[in-house]
C-alpha positions as CSV (number, residue, x, y, z in Angstrom):
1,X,-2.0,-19.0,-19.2
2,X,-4.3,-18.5,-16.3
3,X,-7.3,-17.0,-18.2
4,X,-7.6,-20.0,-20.0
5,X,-8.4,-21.6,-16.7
6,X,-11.2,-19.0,-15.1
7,X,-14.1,-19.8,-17.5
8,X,-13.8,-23.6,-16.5
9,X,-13.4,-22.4,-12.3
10,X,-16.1,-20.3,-12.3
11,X,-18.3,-23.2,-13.9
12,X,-17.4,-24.7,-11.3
13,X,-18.2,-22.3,-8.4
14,X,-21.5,-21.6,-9.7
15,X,-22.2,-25.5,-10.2
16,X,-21.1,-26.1,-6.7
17,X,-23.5,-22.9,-5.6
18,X,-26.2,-24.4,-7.1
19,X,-25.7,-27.8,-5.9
20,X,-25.6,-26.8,-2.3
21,X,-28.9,-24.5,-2.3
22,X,-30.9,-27.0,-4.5
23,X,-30.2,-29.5,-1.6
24,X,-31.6,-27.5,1.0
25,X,-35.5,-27.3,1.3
26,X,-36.2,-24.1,3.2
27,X,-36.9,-21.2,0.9
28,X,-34.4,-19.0,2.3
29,X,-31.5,-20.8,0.3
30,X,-34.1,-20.2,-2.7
31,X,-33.4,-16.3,-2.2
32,X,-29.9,-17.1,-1.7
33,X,-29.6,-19.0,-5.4
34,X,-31.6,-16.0,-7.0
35,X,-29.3,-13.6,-6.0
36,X,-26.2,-15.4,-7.6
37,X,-28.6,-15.8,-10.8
38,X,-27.9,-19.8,-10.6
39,X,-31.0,-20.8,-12.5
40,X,-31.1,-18.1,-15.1
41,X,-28.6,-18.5,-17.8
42,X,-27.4,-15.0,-18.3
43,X,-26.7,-14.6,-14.8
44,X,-25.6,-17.8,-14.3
45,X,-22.6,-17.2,-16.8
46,X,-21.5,-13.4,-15.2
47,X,-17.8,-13.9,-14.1
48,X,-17.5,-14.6,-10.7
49,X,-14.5,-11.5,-9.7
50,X,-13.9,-12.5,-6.6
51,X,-13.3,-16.4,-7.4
52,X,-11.4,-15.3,-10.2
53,X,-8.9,-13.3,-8.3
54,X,-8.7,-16.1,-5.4
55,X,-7.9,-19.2,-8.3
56,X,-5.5,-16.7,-10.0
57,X,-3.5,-16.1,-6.6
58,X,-3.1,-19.8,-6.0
59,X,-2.3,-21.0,-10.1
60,X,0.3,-18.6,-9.5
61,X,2.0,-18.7,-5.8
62,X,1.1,-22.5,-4.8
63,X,3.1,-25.2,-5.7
64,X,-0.1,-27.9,-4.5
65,X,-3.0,-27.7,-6.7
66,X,-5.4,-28.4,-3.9
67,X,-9.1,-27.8,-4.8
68,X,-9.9,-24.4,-3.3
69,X,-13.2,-24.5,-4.4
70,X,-14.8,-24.2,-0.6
71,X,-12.8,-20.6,0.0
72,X,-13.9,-19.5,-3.8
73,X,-17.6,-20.4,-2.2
74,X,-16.9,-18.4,0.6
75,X,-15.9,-15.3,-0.8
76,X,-18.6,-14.9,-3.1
77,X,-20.6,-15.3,-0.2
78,X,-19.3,-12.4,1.7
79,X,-19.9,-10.4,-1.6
80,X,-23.4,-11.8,-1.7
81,X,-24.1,-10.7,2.1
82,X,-23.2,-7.5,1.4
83,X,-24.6,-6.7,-1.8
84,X,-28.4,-7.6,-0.6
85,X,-27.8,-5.3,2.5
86,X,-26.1,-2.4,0.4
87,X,-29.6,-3.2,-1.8
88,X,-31.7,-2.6,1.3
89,X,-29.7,0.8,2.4
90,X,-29.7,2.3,-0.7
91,X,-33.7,1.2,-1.5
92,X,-31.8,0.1,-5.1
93,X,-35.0,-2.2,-6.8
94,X,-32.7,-3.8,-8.7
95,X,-29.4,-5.5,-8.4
96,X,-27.8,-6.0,-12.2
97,X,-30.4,-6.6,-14.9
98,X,-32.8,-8.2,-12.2
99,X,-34.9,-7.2,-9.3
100,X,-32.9,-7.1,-5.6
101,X,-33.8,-9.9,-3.5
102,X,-35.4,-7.1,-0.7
103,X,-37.5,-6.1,-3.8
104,X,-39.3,-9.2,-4.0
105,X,-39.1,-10.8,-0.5
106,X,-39.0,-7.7,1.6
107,X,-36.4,-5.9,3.6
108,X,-37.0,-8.3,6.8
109,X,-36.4,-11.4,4.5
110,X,-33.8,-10.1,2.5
111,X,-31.7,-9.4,6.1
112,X,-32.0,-13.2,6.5
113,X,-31.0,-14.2,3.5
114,X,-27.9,-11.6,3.6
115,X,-27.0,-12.7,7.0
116,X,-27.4,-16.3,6.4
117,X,-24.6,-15.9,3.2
118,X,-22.5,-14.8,5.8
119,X,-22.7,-17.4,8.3
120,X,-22.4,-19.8,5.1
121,X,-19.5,-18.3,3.7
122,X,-17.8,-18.7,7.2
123,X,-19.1,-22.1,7.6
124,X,-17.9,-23.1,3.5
125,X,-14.2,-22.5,4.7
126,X,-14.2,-25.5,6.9
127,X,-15.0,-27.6,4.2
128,X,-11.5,-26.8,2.8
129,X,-10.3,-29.8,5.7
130,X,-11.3,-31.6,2.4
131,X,-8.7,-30.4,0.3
132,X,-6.2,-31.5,2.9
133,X,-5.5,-27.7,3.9
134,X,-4.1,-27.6,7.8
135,X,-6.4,-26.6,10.4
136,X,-4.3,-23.6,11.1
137,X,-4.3,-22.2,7.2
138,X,-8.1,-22.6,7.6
139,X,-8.2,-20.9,11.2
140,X,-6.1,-18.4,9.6
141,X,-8.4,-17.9,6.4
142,X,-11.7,-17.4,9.0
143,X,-10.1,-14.7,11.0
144,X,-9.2,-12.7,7.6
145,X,-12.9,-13.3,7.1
146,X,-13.9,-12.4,10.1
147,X,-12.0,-9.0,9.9
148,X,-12.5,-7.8,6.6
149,X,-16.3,-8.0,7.4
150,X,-15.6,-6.2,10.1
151,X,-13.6,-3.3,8.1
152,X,-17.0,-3.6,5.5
153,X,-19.6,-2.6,8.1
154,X,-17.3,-0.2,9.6
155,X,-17.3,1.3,6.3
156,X,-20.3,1.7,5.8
157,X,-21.5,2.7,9.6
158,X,-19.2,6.0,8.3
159,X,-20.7,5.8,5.1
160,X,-24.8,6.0,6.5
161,X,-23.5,9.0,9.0
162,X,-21.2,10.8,6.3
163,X,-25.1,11.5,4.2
164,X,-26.4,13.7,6.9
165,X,-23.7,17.0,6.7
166,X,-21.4,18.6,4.6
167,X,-18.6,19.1,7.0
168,X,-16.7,15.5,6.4
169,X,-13.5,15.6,5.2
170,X,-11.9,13.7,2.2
171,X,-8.9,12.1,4.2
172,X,-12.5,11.0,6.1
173,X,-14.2,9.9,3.0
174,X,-11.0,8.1,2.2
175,X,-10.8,6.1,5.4
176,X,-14.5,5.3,5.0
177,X,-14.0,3.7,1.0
178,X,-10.7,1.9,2.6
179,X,-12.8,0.0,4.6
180,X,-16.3,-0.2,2.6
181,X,-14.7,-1.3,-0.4
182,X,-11.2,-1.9,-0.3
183,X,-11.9,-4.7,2.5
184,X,-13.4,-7.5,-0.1
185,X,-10.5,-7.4,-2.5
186,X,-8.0,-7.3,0.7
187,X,-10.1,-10.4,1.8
188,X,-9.4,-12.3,-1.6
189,X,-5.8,-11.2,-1.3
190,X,-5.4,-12.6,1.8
191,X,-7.0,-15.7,1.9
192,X,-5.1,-16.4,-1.7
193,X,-1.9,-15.7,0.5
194,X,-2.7,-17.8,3.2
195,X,-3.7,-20.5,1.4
196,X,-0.5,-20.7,-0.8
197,X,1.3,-20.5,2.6
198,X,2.7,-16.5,2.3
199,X,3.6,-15.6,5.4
200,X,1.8,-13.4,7.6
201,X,3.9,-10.0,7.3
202,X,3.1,-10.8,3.5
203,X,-0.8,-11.5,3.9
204,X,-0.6,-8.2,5.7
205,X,0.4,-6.3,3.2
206,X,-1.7,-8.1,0.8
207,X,-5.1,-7.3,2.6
208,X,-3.7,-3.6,2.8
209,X,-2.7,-3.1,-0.7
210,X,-6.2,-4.2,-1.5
211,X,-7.9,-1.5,0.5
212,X,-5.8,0.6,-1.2
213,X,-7.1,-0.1,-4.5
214,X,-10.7,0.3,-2.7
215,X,-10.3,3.5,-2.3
216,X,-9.0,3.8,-5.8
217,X,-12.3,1.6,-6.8
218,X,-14.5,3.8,-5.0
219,X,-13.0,7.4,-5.8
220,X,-13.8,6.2,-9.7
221,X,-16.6,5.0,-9.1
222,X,-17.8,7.9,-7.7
223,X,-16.2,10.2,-10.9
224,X,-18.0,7.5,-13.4
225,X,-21.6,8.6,-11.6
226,X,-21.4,12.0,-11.7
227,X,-20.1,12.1,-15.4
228,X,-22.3,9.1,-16.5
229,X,-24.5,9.0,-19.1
230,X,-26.3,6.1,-18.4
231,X,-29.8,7.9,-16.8
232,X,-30.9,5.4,-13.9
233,X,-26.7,6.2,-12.8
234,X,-26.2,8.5,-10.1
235,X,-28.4,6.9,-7.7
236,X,-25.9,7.5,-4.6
237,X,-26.4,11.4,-5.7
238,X,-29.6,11.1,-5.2
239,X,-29.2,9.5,-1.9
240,X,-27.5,12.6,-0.9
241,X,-24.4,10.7,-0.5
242,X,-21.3,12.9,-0.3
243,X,-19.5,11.2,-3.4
244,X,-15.7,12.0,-3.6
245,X,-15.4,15.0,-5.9
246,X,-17.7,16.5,-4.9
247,X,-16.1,16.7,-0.9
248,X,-13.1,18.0,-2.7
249,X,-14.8,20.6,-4.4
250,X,-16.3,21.8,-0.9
251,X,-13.1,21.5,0.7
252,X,-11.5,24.4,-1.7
253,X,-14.9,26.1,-2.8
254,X,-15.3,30.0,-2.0
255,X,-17.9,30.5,0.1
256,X,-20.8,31.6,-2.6
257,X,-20.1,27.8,-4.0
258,X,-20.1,26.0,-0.3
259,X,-23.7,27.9,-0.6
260,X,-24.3,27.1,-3.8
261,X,-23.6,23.3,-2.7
262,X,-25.0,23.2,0.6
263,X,-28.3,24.3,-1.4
264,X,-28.5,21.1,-3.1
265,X,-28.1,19.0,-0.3
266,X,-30.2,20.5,2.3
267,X,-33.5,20.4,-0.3
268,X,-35.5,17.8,0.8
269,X,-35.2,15.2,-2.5
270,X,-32.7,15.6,-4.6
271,X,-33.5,15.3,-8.6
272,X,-31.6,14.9,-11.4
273,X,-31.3,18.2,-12.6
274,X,-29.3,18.9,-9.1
275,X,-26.6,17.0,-10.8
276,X,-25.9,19.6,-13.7
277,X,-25.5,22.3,-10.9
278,X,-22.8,20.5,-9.4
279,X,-21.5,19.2,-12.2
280,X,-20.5,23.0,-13.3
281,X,-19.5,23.4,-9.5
282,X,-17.0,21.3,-9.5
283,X,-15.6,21.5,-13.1
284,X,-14.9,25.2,-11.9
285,X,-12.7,24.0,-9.4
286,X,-11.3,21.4,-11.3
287,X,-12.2,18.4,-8.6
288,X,-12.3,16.0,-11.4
289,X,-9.0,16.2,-12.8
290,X,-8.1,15.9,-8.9
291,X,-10.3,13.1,-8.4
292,X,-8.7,11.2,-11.0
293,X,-4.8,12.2,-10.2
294,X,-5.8,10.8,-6.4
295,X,-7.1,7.3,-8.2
296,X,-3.7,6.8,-9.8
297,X,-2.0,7.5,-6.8
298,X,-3.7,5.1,-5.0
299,X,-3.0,2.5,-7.4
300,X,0.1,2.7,-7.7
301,X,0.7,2.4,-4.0
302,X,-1.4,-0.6,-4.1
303,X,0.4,-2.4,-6.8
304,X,3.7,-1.6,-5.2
305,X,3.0,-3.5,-2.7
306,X,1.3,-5.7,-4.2
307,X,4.5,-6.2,-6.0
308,X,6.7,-6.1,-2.4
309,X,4.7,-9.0,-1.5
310,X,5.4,-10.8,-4.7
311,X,7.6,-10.1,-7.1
312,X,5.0,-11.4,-9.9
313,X,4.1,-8.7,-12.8
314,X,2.0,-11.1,-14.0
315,X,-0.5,-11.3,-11.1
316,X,-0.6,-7.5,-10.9
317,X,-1.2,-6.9,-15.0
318,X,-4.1,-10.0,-14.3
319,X,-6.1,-8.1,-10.9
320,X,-5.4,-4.7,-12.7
321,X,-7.5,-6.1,-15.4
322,X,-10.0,-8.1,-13.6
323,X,-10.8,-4.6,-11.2
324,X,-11.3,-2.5,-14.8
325,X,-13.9,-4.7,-15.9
């Protein structure tokens, strides 16, 4: 079974992290190896998603077991390079059950550090020449790199200009979450394809069913902030960020709600008693329910695909629960 295998990859991900940065001097690789938790032992044990999906992808479709080690590297770079600068957008102190690397080094620092993971993670794919990959698998993997990160700052260029009205649309907001956060698991897709020698039309498809499932990522995530519990939550509310039920619920409000709406939004700091108001906003419509029949939708397009690319029911029940986690 392929679970059996992740625990023992993702030892050996983060053991290959840590090797690297502990060989390099400067301190900037020291801000690099605290934000993958490498020398603290709860951190150091958190699942690695993105390595997982990648390793799953090739157990399954490859006939070589080449080490693929460098391209797990790689992507959990990426995800590293964004996650500090999403952590400096957002002004979020913390980043899991730690402090955010711009928290403790600084804004200008933490840019470094995020742009160096990204120059790394491009750099970490050449090293799979090791493995005996071809040079045009490898050329291959760096332009799906080099686009999906791309599609990510795109996303969240229209993410950064979608906080400052209320007139964007949701086919906008979904365009926005395709490419934010539906590029990285496209990305992992991808490269997994590419590396077990898919062919293109099938990578392709792979990288789009995976945005796809962004937006399905991001429209939950969104429904799981506003409803949350958890108190320190809905910190893109409080951002003012436009989350996704909340557009729908403007889209189809009468116009003493788009008042009641555009009230919130225009004070000048948002608190968390602004939540309950459009909370009961947008269970009046019924947004929610919406919300939540769009996610499914979007899933099962993905996994369609997903499937059309293929034909393994066992890789889609694995990244279905890998994503839920």
């Amino acid at each position: 079974m392929i679970n059996d295998t992740l625990f023992d990859f993702d030892n050996e991900v983060n053991e290959s992290l840590k090797l690297f940065f502990d060989s390099k001097k400067l301190p900037l690789y020291d801000m690099m190896s605290y934000h993958f938790g490498l020398h603290d032992k709860e951190s150091a044990t958190t699942k690695r998603k993105y390595s997982q999906i990648i390793k799953a992808f090739y157990e399954i479709f490859s006939t070589d077991k080449k080490s693929i080690i460098p391209a797990a590297m790689s992507l959990e770079m990426v995800n590293a390079f964004l996650e500090i600068h999403d952590d400096i957008e957002s002004g979020n102190p913390q980043r899991g059950s730690g402090d955010a690397v711009w928290w403790v080094w600084g804004p200008a620092q933490a840019i470094n550090a995020g742009d160096a993971m990204h120059s790394l993670a491009r750099v970490n794919l050449y090293d799979l020449t090791n493995s005996k990959f071809s040079k045009q698998t490898i050329s291959n993997c760096i332009g799906w790199l080099d686009y999906a990160c791309l599609k990510s700052l795109e996303g969240r260029f229209r993410d950064l200009e979608m906080q400052e009205g209320l007139n964007t649309s949701v086919d906008e907001y979904k365009a926005m979450s395709r490419d934010k956060s539906g590029s990285m698991i496209g990305l992992c897709l991808a490269i997994g394809a590419s590396l077990s020698e898919l062919n293109q039309n099938q990578q392709k498809t792979l990288f789009d069913a995976g945005q796809l499932l962004g937006i399905a990522n991001q429209i939950n995530s969104d429904i799981n902030q506003l409803w949350s519990d958890n108190e320190s939550q809905p910190i893109d509310f409080l951002n003012k960020k436009k989350l996704f039920p909340i557009l729908a619920a403007i889209e189809k409000a009468a116009p003493k709600q788009k008042r009641l709406l555009g009230e919130v939004y225009f004070k000048r700091v948002l608190e968390k008693e602004d939540l309950q108001s459009v909370r009961e906003i947008i269970s009046d419509l019924g947004t929610k329910e919406e919300s939540e029949s769009i996610v499914l939708n979007f899933e099962t397009d993905a996994y369609n695909k997903i499937y059309e690319a293929t034909k393994s029911q066992d890789f889609i029940k694995f990244l279905r629960g890998t994503l839920s986690e």
